[in-house]
N, C-alpha and C positions, 0 to 999 in steps of 0.2 A: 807601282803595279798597273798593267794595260788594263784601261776600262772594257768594258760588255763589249762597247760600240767598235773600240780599236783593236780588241781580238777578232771580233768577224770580218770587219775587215781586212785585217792579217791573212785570217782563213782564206778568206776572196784571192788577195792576193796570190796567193801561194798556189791557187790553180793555175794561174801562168805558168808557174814552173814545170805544169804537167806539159804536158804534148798534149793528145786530143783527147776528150772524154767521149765514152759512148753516148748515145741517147741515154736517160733518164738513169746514169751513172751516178751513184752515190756516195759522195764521198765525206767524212768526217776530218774536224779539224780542231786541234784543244792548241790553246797559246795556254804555256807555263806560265808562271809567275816569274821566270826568269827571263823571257819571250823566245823559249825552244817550241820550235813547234811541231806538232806532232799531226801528220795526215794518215786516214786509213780507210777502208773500205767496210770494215764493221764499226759500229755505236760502241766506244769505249765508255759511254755516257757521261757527262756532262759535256759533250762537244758540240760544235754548231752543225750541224747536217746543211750541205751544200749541195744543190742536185742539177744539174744540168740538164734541160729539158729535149736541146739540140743538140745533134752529133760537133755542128762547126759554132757551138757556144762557144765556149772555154772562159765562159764568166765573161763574153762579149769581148774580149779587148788581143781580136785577134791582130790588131794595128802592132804588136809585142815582135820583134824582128826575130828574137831567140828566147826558146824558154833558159837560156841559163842569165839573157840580162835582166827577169825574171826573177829568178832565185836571186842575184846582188841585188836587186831592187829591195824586195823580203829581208833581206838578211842584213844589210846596211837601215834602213828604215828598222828592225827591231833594235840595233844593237843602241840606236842614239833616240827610241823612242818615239819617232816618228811612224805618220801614215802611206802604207806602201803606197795604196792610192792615188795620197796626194802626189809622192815623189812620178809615180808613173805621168799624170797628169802636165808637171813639170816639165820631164823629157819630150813627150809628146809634143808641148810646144814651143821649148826652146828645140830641138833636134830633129823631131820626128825619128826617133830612135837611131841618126846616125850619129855610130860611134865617131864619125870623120870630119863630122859636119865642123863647123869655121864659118863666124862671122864675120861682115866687114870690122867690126871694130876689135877682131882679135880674140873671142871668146869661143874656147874649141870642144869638142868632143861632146857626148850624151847630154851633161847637164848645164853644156855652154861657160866652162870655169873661164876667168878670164887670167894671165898672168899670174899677178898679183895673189888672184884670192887661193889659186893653183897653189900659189907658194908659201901662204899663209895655213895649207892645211896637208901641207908635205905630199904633193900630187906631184911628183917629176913627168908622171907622163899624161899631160891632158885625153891624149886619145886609146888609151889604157880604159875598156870602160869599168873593171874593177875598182879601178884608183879614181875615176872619174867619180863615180858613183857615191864612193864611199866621201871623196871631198867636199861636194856637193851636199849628199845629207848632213854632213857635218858644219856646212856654211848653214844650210838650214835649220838646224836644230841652233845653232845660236842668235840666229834672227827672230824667230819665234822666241826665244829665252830676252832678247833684246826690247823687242817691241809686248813684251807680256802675254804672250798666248796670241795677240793679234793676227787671225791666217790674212787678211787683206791686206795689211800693213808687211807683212814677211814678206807675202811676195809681191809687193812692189817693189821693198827694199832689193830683194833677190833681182828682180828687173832691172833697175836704175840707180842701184846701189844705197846702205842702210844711211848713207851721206848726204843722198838726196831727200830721204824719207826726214832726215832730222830734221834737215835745213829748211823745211816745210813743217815744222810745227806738228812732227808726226802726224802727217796727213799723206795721203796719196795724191803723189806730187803732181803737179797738172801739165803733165805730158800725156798726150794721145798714145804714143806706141804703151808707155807704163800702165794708165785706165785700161787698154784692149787687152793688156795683157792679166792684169787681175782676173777681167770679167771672163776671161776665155781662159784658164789655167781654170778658175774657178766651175763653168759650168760642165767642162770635160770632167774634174774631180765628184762633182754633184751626178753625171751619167755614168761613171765608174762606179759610185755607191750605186748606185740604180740599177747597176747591171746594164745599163745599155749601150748601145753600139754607138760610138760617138767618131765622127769623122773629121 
């Protein structure tokens, strides 16, 4: 069952999938126990009320290239229990939302799947970002399941792979690009809770 903290979250999220809110537009949001989630414009009561103060809010995270990669964000993050959040966080800085993007070492599309792990979670088309998305949460959710809960530890592993993380005495391995990227996945996901515009 999603805790307090990961249905509002949820809720958060899920304003991405709107387009824009008006000024001081109120919007309700209940996460089931199943984690369906239900948005509306009147208090069904027990939901979390979300209010947008500014017309160009949208829960701050107008950096979102489309609200439907948005809704797959939500709705891949509920189905394996994950934070939509976090996963946003992620993309932002392995891709900056492109679906296109390609590193030099081969690792393609939104959540930067490489190969291998593409084909380890049935993703034929890296640049699919449905199929991206959904691979990706799913590498995630067993990294976290790997490393015990650990979010520093997952996404290192996620970074430089859960191979380097071992091989290191489950520690974060001491590579400068894997550290930068902890800390900065990490403080993007802390201004996402926050609400804030993080760049």
């Amino acid at each position: 069952m999603p805790t307090a903290g990961l249905k509002a979250r949820c809720a958060l999220a899920a304003l991405l999938a709107l387009a824009a809110l008006p000024a001081r537009a109120d919007v309700y949001a209940r996460v089931a126990d199943d984690g369906t989630l239900f948005l509306t414009d009147r208090d069904p009561g027990g939901a979390t009320r979300i209010v947008a103060s500014e017309p160009d809010s949208t829960v701050a995270l107008s950096h979102a290239k489309a609200p439907q990669l948005s809704a797959a964000i939500l709705a891949a993050s509920a189905r394996h229990g994950l934070d939509p959040l976090l996963v946003h966080a992620i993309i932002r800085v392995e891709s900056g939302y492109d679906a296109g993007a390609v590193s030099r070492k081969g690792a393609a599309g939104l959540m930067q799947l490489m190969p291998a792990t593409a084909r380890r979670y049935d993703v034929a088309d890296r640049f699919d970002p449905g199929a991206n998305i959904e691979g990706g949460v799913r590498y995630l959710r067993d990294l976290f399941a790997l490393f015990g809960g650990d979010q520093r530890l997952t996404l290192a592993a996620y970074n430089a792979g859960e191979g380097a993380v071992l091989r290191h005495g489950r520690r974060i391995p001491p590579y400068r690009e894997s550290q930068a990227y902890v800390e900065r996945v990490e403080a993007i996901y802390a201004g996402l809770i926050r609400g804030a515009r993080v760049r």
